[in-house]
The first five atom37 places (N, CA, C, CB, O) and aatype in JSON, in Angstrom:
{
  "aatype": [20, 20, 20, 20, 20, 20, 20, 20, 20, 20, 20, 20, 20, 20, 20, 20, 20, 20, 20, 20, 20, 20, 20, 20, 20, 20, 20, 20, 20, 20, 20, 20, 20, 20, 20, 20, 20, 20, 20, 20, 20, 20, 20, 20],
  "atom_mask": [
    [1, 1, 1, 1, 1],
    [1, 1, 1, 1, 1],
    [1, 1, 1, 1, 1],
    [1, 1, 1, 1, 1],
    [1, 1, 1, 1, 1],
    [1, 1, 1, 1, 1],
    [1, 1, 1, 1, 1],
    [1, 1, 1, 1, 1],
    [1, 1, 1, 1, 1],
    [1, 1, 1, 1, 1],
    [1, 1, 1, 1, 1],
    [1, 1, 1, 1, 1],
    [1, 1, 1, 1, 1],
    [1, 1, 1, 1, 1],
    [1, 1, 1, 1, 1],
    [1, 1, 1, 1, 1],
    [1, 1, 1, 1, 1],
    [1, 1, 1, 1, 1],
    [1, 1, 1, 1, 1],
    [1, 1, 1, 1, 1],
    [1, 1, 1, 1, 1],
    [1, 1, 1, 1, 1],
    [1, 1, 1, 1, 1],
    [1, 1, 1, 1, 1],
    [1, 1, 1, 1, 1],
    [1, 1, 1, 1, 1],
    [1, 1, 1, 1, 1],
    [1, 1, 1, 1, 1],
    [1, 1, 1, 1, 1],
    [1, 1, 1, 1, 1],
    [1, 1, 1, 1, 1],
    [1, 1, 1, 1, 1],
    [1, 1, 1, 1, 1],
    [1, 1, 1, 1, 1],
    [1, 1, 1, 1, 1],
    [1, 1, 1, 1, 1],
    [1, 1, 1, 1, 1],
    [1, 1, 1, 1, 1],
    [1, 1, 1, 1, 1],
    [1, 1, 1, 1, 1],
    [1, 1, 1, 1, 1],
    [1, 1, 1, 1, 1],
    [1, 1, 1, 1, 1],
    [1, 1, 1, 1, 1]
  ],
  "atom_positions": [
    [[-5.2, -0.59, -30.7], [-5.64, -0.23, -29.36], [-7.16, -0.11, -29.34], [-4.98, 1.09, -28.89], [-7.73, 0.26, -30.37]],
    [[-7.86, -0.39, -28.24], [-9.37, -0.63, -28.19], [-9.96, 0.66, -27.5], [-9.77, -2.05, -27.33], [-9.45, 1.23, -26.54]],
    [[-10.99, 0.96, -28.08], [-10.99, 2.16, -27.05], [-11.58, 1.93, -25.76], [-11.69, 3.31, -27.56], [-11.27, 2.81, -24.96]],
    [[-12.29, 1.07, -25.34], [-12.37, 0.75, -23.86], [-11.41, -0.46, -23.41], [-13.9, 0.37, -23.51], [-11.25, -1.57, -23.92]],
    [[-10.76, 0.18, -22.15], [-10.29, -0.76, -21.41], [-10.77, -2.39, -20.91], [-10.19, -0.07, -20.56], [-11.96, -2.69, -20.9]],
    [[-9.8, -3.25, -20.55], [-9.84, -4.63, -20.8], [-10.52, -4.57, -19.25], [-8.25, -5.58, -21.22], [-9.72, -4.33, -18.34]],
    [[-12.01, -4.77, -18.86], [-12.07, -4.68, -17.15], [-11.87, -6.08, -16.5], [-13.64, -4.1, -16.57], [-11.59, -6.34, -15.33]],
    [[-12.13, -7.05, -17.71], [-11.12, -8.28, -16.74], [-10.69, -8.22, -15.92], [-10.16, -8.78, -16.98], [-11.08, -8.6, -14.81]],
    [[-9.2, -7.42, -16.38], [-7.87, -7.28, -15.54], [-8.37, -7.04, -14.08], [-6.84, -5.95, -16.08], [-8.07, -7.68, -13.07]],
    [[-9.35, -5.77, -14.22], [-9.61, -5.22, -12.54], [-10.32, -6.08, -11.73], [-10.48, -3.87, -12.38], [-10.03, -6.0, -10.54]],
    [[-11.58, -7.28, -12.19], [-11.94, -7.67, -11.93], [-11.42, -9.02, -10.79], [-12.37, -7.48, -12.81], [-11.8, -9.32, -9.66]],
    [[-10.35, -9.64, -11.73], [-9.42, -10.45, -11.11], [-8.38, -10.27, -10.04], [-8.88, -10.81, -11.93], [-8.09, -11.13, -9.2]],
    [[-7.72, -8.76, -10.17], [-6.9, -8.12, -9.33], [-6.68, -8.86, -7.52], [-7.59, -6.59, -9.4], [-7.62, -9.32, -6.86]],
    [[-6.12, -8.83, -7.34], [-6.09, -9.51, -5.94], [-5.25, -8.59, -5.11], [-5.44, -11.06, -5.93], [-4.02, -8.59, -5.17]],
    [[-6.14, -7.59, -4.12], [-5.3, -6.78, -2.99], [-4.33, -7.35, -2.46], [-5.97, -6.39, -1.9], [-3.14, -7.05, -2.61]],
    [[-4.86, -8.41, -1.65], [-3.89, -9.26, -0.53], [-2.49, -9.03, -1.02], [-4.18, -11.04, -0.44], [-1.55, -8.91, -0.24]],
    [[-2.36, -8.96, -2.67], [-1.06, -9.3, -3.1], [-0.01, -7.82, -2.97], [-1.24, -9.93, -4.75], [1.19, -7.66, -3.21]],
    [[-1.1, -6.9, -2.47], [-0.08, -5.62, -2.49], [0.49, -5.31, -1.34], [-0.66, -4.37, -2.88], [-0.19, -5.54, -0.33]],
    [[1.5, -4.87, -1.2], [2.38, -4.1, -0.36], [1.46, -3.52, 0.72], [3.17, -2.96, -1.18], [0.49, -2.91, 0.27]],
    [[1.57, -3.6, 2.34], [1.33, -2.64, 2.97], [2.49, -1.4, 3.29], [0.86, -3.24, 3.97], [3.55, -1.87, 3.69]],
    [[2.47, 0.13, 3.19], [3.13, 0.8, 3.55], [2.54, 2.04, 4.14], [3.85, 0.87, 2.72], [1.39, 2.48, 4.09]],
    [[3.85, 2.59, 4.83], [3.33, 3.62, 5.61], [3.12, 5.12, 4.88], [4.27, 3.71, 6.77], [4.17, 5.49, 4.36]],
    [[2.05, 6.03, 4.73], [2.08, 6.95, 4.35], [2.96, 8.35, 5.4], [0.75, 6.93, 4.0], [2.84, 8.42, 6.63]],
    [[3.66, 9.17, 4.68], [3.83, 10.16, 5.77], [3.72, 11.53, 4.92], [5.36, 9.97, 6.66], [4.16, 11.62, 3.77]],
    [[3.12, 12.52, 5.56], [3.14, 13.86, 5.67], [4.15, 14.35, 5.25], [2.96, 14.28, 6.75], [5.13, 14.04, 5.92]],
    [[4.39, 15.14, 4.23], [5.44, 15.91, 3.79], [5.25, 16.88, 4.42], [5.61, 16.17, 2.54], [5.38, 17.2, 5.59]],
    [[4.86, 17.4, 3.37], [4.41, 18.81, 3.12], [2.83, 19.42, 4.36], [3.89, 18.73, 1.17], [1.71, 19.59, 3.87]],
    [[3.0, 19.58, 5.38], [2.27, 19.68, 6.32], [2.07, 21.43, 6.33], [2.93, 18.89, 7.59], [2.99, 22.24, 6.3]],
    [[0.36, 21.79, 6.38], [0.01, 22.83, 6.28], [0.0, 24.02, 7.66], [-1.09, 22.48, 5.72], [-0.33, 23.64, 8.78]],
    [[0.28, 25.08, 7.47], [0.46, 26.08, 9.09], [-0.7, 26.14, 9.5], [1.0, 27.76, 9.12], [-1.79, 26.05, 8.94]],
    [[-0.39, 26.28, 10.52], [-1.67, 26.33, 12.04], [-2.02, 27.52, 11.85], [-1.16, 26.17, 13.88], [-1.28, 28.37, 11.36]],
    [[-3.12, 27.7, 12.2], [-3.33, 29.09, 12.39], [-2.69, 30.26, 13.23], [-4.35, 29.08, 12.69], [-2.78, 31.48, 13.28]],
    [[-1.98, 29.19, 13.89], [-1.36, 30.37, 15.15], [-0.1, 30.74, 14.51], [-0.97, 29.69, 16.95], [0.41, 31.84, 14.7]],
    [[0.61, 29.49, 13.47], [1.78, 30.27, 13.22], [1.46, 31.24, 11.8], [3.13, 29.17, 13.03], [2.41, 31.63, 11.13]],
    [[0.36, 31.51, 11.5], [0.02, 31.81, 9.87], [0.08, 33.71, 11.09], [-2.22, 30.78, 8.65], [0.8, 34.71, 11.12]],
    [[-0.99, 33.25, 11.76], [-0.94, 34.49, 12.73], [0.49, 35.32, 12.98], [-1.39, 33.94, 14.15], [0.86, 36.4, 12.51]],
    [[0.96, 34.67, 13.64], [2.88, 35.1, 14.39], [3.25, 35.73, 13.16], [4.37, 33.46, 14.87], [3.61, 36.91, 13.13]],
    [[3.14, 34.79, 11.81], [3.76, 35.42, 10.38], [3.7, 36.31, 10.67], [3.29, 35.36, 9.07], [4.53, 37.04, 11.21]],
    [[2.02, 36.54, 10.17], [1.69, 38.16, 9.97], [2.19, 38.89, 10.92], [0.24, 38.55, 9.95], [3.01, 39.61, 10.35]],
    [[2.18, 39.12, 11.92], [2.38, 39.53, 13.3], [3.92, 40.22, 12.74], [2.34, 38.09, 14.69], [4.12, 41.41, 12.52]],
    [[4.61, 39.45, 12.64], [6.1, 39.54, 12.39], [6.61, 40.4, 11.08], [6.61, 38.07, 12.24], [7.71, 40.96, 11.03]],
    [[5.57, 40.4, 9.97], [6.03, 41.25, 8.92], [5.61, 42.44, 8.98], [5.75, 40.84, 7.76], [6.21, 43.39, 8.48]],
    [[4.03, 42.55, 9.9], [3.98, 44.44, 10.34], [5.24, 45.04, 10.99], [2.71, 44.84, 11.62], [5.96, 45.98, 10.64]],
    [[5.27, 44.21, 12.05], [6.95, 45.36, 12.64], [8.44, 44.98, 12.12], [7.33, 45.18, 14.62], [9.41, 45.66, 12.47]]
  ]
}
């Protein structure tokens, strides 16, 4: 094994050839209003 990588490879690489796909949101972060309500909700 070489210790630097072969940059050929990247050089030649051809995008066009990849996949377009759709990304989606998993894991989607709270609003402030509901981070608010939380709190709101565990005082009483």
């Amino acid at each position: 094994m070489a210790d630097k990588p072969d940059m050929g490879e990247i050089a030649s690489f051809d995008k066009a050839k990849l996949k377009k796909t759709e990304t989606q949101e998993k894991n989607t972060l709270p609003t402030k209003e509901t981070i608010e309500q939380e709190k709101r909700s565990d005082i009483s």
